[in-house]
LOTI-705047 format. One line per field, with one value per residue (C-alpha): chain; z, y, x. Coordinates in Angstrom, 3 decimals. Each point is the difference from the previous one (the first is absolute). Layout:
<atoms>
chain	c(A  ...)
z	c(Z  ...)
y	c(Y  ...)
x	c(X  ...)
</atoms>
This chain:
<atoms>
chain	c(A  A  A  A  A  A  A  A  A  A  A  A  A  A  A  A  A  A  A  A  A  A  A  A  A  A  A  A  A  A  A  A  A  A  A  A  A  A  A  A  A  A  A  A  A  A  A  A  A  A  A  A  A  A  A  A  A  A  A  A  A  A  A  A  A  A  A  A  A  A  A  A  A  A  A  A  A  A  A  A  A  A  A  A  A  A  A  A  A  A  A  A  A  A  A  A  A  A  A  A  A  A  A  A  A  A  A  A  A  A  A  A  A  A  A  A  A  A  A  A  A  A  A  A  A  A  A  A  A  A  A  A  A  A  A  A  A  A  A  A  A  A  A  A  A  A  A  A  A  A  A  A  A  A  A)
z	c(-136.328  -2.680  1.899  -0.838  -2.916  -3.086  -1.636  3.665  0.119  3.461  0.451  1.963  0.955  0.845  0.640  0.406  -2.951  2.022  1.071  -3.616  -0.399  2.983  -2.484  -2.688  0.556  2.195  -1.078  -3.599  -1.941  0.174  3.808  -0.887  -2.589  -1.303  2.541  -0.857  1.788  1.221  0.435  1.603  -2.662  1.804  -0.737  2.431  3.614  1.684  -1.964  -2.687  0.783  -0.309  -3.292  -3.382  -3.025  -1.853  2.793  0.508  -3.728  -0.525  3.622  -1.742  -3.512  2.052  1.211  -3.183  0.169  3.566  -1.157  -2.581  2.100  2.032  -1.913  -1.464  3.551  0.638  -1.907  1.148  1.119  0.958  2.724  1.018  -1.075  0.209  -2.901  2.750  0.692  3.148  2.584  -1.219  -3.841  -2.318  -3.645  -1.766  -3.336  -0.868  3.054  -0.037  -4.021  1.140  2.810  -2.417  -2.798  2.693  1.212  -3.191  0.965  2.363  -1.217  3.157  -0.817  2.206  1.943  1.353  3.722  0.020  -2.195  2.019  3.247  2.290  0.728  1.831  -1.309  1.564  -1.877  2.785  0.024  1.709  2.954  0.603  -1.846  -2.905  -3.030  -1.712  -2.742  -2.491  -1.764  2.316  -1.269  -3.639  -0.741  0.277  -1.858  -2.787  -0.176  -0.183  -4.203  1.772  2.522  0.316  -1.687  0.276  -3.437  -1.813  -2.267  -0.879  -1.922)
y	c(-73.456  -2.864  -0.931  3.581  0.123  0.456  3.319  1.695  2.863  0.003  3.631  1.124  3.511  1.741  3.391  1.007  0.162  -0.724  -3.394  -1.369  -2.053  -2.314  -0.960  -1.492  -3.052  -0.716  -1.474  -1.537  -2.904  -2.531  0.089  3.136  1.475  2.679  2.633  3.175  2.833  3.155  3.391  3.207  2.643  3.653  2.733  3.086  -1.074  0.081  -0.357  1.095  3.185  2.355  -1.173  2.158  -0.471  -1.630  -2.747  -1.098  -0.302  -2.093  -2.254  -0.872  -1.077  -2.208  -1.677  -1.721  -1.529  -1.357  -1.774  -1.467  -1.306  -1.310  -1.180  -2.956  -1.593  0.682  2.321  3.391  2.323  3.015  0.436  3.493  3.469  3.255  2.873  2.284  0.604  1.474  2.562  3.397  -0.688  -1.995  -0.920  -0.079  -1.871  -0.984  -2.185  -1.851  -0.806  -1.421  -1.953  -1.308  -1.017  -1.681  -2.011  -1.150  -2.645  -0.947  -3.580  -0.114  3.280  3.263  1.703  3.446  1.126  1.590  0.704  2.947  2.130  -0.120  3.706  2.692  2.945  1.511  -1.810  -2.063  -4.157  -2.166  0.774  3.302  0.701  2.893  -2.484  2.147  -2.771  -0.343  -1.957  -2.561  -0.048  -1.505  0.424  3.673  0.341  -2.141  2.678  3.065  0.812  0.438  -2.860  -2.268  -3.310  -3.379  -1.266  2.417  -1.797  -2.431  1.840)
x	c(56.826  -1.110  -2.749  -2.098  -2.544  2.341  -1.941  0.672  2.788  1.608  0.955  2.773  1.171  3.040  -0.368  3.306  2.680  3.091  -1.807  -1.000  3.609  -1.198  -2.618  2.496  -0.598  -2.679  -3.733  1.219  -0.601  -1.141  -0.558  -2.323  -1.532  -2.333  2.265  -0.314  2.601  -2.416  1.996  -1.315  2.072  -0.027  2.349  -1.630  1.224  3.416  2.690  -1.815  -1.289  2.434  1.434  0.105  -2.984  2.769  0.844  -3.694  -0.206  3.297  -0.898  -3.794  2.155  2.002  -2.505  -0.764  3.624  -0.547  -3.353  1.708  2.876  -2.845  -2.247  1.949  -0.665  -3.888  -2.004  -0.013  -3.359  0.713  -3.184  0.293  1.447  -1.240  0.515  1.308  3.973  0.228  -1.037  2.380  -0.368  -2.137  1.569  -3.274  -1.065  3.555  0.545  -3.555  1.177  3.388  -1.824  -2.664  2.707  1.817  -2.782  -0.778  2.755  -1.859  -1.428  -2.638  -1.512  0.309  -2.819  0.049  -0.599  -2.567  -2.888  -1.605  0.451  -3.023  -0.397  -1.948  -1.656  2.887  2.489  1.157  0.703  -2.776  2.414  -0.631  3.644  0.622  0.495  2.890  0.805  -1.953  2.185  -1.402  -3.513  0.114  -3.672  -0.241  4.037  -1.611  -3.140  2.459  0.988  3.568  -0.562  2.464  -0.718  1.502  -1.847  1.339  2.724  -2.295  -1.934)
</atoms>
């Protein structure tokens, strides 16, 4: 509300794309300000998984058009997404540059989940788990020469 410090950013999130029209018009000026709309962008669980190379690519492009149609209400940050596309199939370099071209949109920023897998000599998670993604872990995909690499439009 007004009465907040007028450099903070309230952050919301909505992690689920079916919900962000009950945002519209909720938290806007000039009883609020400084909102910014946080959304959790994943294309590797259900219903995603089982879709073709060429869907996962066209669903991260769209994504720049929803942030647009959102952003004209609160400033979009897209706080989470992950280079992987699924358990059966992953797309590879072309998705993560669709993704990243998309997010660009993104007036708030974007932020990828998550920088590095804690694992064993083994190769398992801090859980005991087999990590089998290592799309997952964006430190060791950004120290591979045909890593995957969310920077790499820009230069």
């Amino acid at each position: 509300r007004r009465h907040s410090h007028p450099e903070a950013l309230v952050v919301f999130n909505e992690l689920y794309e079916r919900y962000f029209t009950w945002w519209r018009d909720a938290l806007r000026e000039p009883a609020y300000y400084n909102v910014v709309m946080d959304w959790h962008l994943y294309n590797w669980q259900a219903p995603y998984t089982e879709e073709s190379r060429s869907r996962h690519i066209t669903d991260a492009m769209a994504w720049s058009g929803l942030i647009d149609m959102y952003s004209v209400q609160h400033p979009i940050m897209v706080g989470e997404w992950s280079m992987s596309t699924g358990t059966s199939m992953q797309v590879g370099q072309v998705f993560v540059d669709a993704c990243a071209v998309a997010f660009r949109r993104a007036s708030a920023g974007w932020y990828l989940w998550n920088w590095k897998i804690q694992r064993t000599e083994e190769g398992k998670g801090e859980l005991g788990l087999t990590v089998r993604y290592d799309q997952w872990d964006v430190q060791q995909q950004m120290g591979l020469a045909d890593g995957l690499n969310p920077l790499r439009l820009d230069g």
